[in-house]
C-alpha positions, 0 to 999 in steps of 0.5 A, a space after each residue: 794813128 795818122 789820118 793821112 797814112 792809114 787805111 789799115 786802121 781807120 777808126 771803127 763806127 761804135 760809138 762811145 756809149 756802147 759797151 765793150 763786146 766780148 771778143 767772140 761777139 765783136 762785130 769788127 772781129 766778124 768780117 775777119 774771123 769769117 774769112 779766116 774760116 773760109 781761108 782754113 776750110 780752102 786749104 783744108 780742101 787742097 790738102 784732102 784732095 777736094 775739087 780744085 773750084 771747091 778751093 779757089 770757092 773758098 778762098 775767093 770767099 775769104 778774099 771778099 770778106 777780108 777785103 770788105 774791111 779795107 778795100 771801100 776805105 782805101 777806094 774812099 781815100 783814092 777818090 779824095 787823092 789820098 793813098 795809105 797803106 789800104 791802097 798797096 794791100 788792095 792792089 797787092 790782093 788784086 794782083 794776087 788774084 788776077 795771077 791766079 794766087 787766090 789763095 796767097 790772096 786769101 791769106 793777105 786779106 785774112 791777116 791783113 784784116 785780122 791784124 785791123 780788127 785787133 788794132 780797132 779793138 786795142 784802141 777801143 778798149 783804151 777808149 772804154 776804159 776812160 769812157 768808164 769813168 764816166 759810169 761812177 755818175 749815178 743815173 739819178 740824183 736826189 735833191 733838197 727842195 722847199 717841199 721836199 726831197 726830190 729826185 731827178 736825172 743827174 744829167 738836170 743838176 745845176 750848179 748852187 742845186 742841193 744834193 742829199 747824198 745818203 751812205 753808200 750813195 755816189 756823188 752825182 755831180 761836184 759840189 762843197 759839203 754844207 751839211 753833215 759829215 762823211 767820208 768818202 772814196 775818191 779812188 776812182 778819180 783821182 787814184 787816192 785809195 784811202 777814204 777821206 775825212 769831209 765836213 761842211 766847207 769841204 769839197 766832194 768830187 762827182 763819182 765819189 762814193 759816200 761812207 757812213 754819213 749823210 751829206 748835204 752837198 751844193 753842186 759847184 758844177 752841172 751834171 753834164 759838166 763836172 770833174 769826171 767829164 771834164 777829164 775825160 774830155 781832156 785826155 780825149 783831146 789828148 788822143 787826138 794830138 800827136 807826140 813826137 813819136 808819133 809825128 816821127 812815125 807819120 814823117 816816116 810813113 806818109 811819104 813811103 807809101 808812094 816810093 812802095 808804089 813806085 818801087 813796085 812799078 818799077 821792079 815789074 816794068 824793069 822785070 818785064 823789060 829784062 826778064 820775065 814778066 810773069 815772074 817779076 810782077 808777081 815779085 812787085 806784088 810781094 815787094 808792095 806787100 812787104 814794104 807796106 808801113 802799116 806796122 809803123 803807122 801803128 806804133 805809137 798811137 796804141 802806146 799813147 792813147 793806151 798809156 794816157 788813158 791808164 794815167 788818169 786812172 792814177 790820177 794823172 791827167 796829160 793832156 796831149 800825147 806831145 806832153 807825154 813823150 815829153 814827160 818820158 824824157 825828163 831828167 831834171 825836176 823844179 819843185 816849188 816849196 810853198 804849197 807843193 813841198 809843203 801843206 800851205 797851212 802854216 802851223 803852230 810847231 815850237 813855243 818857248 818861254 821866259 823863265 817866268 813866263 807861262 807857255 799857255 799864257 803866252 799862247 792865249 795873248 797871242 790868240 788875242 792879239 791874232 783875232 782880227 789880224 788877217 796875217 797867214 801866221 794869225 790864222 796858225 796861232 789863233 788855231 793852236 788856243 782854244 780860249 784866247 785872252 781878251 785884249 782890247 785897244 788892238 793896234 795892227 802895225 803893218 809888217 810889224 805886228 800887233 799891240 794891244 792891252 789885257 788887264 791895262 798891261 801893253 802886250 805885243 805880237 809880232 816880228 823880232 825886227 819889231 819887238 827886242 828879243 832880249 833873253 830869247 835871242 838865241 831861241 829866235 835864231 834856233 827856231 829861224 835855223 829850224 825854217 820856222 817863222 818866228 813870232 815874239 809875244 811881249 807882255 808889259 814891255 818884257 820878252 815873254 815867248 817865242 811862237 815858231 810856225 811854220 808851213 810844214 813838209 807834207 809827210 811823203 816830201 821826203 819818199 818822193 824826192 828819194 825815188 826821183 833820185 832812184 830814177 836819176 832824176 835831180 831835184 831843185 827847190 824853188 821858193 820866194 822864202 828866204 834862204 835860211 827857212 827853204 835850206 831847212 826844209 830842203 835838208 829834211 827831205 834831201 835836197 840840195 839845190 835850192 833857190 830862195 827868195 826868187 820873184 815869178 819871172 826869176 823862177 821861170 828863168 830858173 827853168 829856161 835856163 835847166 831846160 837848156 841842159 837837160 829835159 825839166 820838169 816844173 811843178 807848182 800850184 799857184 798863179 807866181 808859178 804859172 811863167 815857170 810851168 809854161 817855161 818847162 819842158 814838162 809844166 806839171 800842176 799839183 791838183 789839189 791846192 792849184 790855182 786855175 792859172 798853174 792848171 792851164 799853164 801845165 801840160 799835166 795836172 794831177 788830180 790829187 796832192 800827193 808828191 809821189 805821183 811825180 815819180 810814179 808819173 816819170 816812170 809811167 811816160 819812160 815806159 811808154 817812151 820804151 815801148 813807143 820806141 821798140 814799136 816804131 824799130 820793129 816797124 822799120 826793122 820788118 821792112 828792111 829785113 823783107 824788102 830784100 827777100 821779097 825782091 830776091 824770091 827768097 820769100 813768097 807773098 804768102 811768107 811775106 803777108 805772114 811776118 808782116 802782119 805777125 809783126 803787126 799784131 805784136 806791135 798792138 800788143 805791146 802798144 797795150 802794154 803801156 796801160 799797165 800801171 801800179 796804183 800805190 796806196 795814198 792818202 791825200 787830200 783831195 778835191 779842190 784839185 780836180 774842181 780847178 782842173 775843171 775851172 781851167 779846162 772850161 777857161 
């Protein structure tokens, strides 16, 4: 709602901690359900035949308690030299009044405050729903101390403290499992509906619920400050910042609450001149009322702050309503490779031999080789043995390989460059054609193996890229991997415009020069793909592998890892952008379809306030529409994701 323009819909004074009241118990629905009692009862009076006074009681009484909602406000905003649509319904109530309409009057500020009260709660709810979040925070945490367990308000944990989590006990605050092993449920956070597997070394997140197992955990974060509050600060502030729409919408209200003035004023003063001057006040009154932009200055904030706050239980986190419209208007998605399209954790996938050669020999050589080497491929091959060889005299040659002795034979680790691959040449090639990286194991100066590892697709890469191409959307792959190995990976999953070997600054190039034609999307994971995600129109961070940099260049973060929040995440913006739209033409349709009437006499004040305030409550709710979202099954990691999310968000 825009603050300059809106009088109808004024924030309300319940304060977040406050539950969400029933309807029939809502203090804000009171003052309007009251004036529309005593309205009813007015017009149930004239139609028995009751005394004329009993009536125009009655309906006087609904003119003050429907007024009460607006009037102070709009007198409040005069006063500071701001006028909004409150302005033109208390004047037109006022007029209505001194014409001798009370009833008309009656029925204006029944509806008009009925139709507040209904946006008031909409917005609400939406607020309360996010607000909920922060409920899966236990009141209390128990914590390990040298003289025992104790347990304190989780609101006094502090970072390094060391939490005892017990089966079926949630997670006070975040923290990095040191002890036991669980799973737990993170489904309130980051929409990952399946339990996941934790053990020491592994992060948790605040409001996760605990399985089986009891868990010693050391909270990264303060009970005040963790995952769970940080979101909903984020997407708080997200409310707060206008979108294109919205800003569209502002653009058209705020200057025609003054010409809705000025357009009455002058049918009565131009009435009065030629004609008579009864009848064309009480048409300016109608005029006013029937211009009045309240619809349009609610169209789009319902839908944002509705659609936001549903996307954050998905996992989606947008961070301002700009970001979200955006979002909607995407045609065109640049995917980094290493990290998002795959797992980042390079495997041992292919191990293949000389005639004479032993596979687990070859295998357990190269674990040797691999043992102190700090290469990423070492860690991969290391991990596939479980007793590797002991070799000695080790030699690491940078960007080569590894040399060393077993048993006083030479043997040797590392890249075909360095090492002939001799009878295994046509299995190198192979293996490279396939996107693996290829490591050649050399014992006492013959070829004996060719371990291939490679950086495997995560297994929903595929199903995502298919439903982006369902809605149209076209997919690129950005990589600083060579061409051969990002073409095999991107065959496997379907994607046929591929960009290898790019440094930082060639992909964010990449991506100003798509934007150029059509809305881009960019999503990445690492600090190398921070210039593109800020170059995007739509920087969007993969949660959990991201790096704090890609977190804070993106507009949205997810929470989670799983490839197939990026369509769920284009569909969820395109049907907000939808319902924005369709508010904003109802809006405007109203007004020009009554502004004539009105003019003309075909339509009365009370026909007037009638359509237009229906029309106000219709655009509410469909504005709540935009909360609904399909939360699928997934099962992903999660974690690191919603901890760097944090990091960025208190940078």
């Amino acid at each position: 709602m825009s603050a300059e323009v809106d009088d109808c819909c004024a924030p309300g004074e319940r304060h977040d901690h406050e539950e969400m009241p029933v309807w029939w118990r809502d203090r804000v629905l009171l003052l309007p359900a009251v004036s529309g009692v005593l309205l009813l009862a007015g017009y149930l009076t004239e139609w028995v035949g009751g005394p004329h006074a009993v009536s125009m009681v009655l309906f006087a009484g609904g003119v003050l308690a429907g007024a009460r909602t607006f009037v102070p406000g709009a007198v409040r905003r005069l006063l500071r030299g701001r006028v909004g649509v409150g302005l033109l319904m208390t004047i037109a109530a006022v007029g209505a009044v001194a014409l001798g309409h009370v009833g008309e009057a009656a029925a204006l500020a029944f509806l008009f405050s009925i139709a507040e009260a209904l946006e008031e709660r909409a917005m609400d709810r939406a607020r309360h729903g996010l607000r909920a979040l922060l409920s899966l925070i236990p009141e209390t945490a128990r914590l390990s101390r040298l003289s025992g367990d104790v347990t304190v308000p989780a609101v006094e944990v502090r970072a390094f403290d060391i939490l005892v989590v017990g089966a079926g006990e949630r997670i006070a605050t975040d923290g990095v499992v040191v002890r036991g092993r669980s799973s737990v449920d993170t489904s309130a956070v980051t929409g990952e509906s399946i339990p996941v597997e934790v053990g020491p070394g592994e992060a948790v997140l605040a409001g996760s619920v605990n399985g089986s197992g009891s868990l010693h955990i050391e909270a990264t974060a303060d009970g005040r400050d963790n995952s769970l509050t940080t979101i909903v600060r984020l997407v708080e502030e997200a409310h707060a910042k206008k979108g294109e729409r919205a800003r569209l919408a502002d653009r058209i209200a705020r200057p025609l609450v003054p010409v809705v003035l000025v357009a009455a004023a002058s049918v009565a003063l131009l009435g009065a001149l030629f004609g008579d001057p009864g009848l064309w006040l009480e048409r300016a009154l109608v005029v006013l009322v029937a211009a009045s932009p309240c619809a349009l200055a609610i169209a789009v904030p319902v839908t944002v702050i509705s659609a936001i706050g549903s996307a954050s239980k998905l996992g989606i986190v947008i961070k301002s309503g700009e970001a979200f419209e955006h979002l909607g208007t995407i045609r065109r998605v640049a995917i980094d490779k290493t990290g998002t399209l795959t797992r980042n954790r390079p495997e041992v996938v292919a191990v293949e031999t000389a005639a004479d050669a032993d596979r687990a020999r070859v295998l357990a050589v190269a674990a040797g080789l691999e043992a102190t080497s700090t290469h990423p491929l070492a860690a991969a091959i290391t991990a596939a043995v479980d007793a590797p060889v002991e070799v000695t005299q080790i030699e690491e040659h940078a960007g080569q390989g590894v040399a060393g002795r077993v048993d006083g034979r030479p043997v040797r680790a590392g890249s075909p460059r360095w090492i002939p691959a001799g009878v295994l040449t046509v299995t190198v090639d192979r293996m490279a054609q396939q996107g693996m990286s290829v490591i050649l194991v050399e014992i006492d100066g013959t070829p004996a193996g060719a371990i291939g590892i490679r950086d495997e697709l995560r297994p929903e890469a595929a199903d995502a890229v298919q439903a982006l191409r369902q809605q149209g959307v076209s997919v690129i792959m950005l990589t600083g991997d060579n061409a051969r190995t990002a073409r095999a990976l991107a065959d496997q999953v379907g994607i046929t415009d591929v960009r290898a070997e790019q440094l930082p600054q060639e992909k964010a190039a990449v991506v100003q020069e798509s934007t150029a034609t059509a809305p881009t999307a960019m999503i990445g994971d690492g600090i190398n793909d921070a210039p593109a995600l800020a170059a995007a129109t739509v920087g969007i961070a993969m949660g959990a592998t991201g790096s704090a940099a890609a977190v804070e260049s993106a507009a949205v973060a997810f929470t989670g890892n799983d490839l197939r929040l990026i369509p769920e995440a284009l569909a969820h913006a395109r049907r907000g952008r939808r319902i924005m739209t369709g508010n904003i033409a109802l809006a405007l349709a109203i007004i020009i379809v009554l502004f004539p009437l009105a003019l003309f006499g075909v339509l009365g004040l009370a026909g007037v306030v009638l359509v237009h305030e229906v029309a106000e409550v219709v655009v509410i709710l469909n504005g709540v529409r935009a909360a609904r979202g399909r939360r699928r099954r997934r099962n992903t990691d999660v974690g690191a994701g919603t901890e760097r999310l944090v990091a960025a968000a208190r940078a």
